[in-house]
VMD Tcl script that draws the C-alpha trace (Angstrom):
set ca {
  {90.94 121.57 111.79}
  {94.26 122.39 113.47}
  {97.51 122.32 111.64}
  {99.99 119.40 111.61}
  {102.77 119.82 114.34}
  {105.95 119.03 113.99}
  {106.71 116.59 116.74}
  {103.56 115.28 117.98}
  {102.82 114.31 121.18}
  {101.90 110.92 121.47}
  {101.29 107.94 123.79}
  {103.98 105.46 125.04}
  {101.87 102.74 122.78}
  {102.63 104.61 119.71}
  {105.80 103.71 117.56}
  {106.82 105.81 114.43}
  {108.15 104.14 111.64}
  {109.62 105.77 108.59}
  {109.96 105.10 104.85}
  {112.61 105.57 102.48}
  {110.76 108.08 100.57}
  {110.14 110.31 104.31}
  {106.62 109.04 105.01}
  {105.99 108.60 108.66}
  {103.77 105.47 109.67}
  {102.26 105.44 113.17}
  {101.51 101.84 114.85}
  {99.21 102.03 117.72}
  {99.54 98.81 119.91}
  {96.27 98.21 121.18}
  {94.33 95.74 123.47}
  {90.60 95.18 122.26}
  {87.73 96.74 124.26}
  {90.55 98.94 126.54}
  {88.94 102.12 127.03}
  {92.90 103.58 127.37}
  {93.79 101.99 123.98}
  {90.98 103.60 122.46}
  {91.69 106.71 123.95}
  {95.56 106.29 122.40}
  {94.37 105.96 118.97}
  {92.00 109.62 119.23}
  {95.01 111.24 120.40}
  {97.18 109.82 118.16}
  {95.03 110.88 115.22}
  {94.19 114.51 116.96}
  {97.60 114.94 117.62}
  {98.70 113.44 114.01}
  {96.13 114.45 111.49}
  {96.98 111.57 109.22}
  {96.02 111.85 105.54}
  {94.73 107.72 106.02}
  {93.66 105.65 109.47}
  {94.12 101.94 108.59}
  {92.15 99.35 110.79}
  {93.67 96.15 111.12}
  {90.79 93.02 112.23}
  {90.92 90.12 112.93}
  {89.00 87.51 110.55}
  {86.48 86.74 113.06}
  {85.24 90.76 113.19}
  {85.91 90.68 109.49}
  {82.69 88.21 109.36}
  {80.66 90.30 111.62}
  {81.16 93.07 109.33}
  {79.27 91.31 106.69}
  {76.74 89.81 108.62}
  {73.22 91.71 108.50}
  {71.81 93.06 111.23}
  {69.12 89.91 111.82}
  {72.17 87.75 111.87}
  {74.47 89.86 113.87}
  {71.44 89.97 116.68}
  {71.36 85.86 116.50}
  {74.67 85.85 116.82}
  {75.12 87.96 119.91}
  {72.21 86.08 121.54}
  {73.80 82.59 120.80}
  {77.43 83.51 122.19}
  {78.91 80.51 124.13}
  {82.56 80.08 125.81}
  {82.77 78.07 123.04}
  {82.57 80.48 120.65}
  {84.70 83.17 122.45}
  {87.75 80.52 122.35}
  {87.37 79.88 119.27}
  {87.54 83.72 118.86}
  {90.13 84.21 120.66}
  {92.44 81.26 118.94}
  {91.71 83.36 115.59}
}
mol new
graphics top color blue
foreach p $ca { graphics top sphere $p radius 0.5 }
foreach p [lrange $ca 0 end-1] q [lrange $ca 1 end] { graphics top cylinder $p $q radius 0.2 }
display resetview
């Protein structure tokens, strides 16, 4: 494991916030299923080595994250338009 730097170098999508206390918070923007926003976020935590990652999801992959695998499968093989918009308004 390498050692925390200093000033790490990080992406354009990456802002740093700070707390009151000194802690350093680092926002990713990202754009779902972008390979380059996925690619942002390893580098960021490479480049970081962050004592916690938080995730943030949206309610709809909240739900598939508790659906069982038989489920998840019927799912997937039921997706409509429909569905995606509706996705997509959440």
């Amino acid at each position: 494991m390498r050692k925390r730097q200093g000033k790490p170098n990080l992406p354009d999508t990456v802002t740093e916030l700070g707390t009151e206390d000194g802690c350093k918070v680092y926002l990713v923007g990202t754009a779902h299923f972008s390979e380059s926003s996925r690619k942002d976020v390893v580098k960021t935590i490479q480049e970081v080595q962050p004592d916690v990652v938080v995730v943030e999801l949206c309610q709809y992959r909240v739900s598939m994250l508790k659906m069982d695998e038989k489920t998840l499968l019927k799912e997937a093989r039921e997706i409509n338009l429909d569905k995606l918009q509706q996705a997509i308004k959440q």
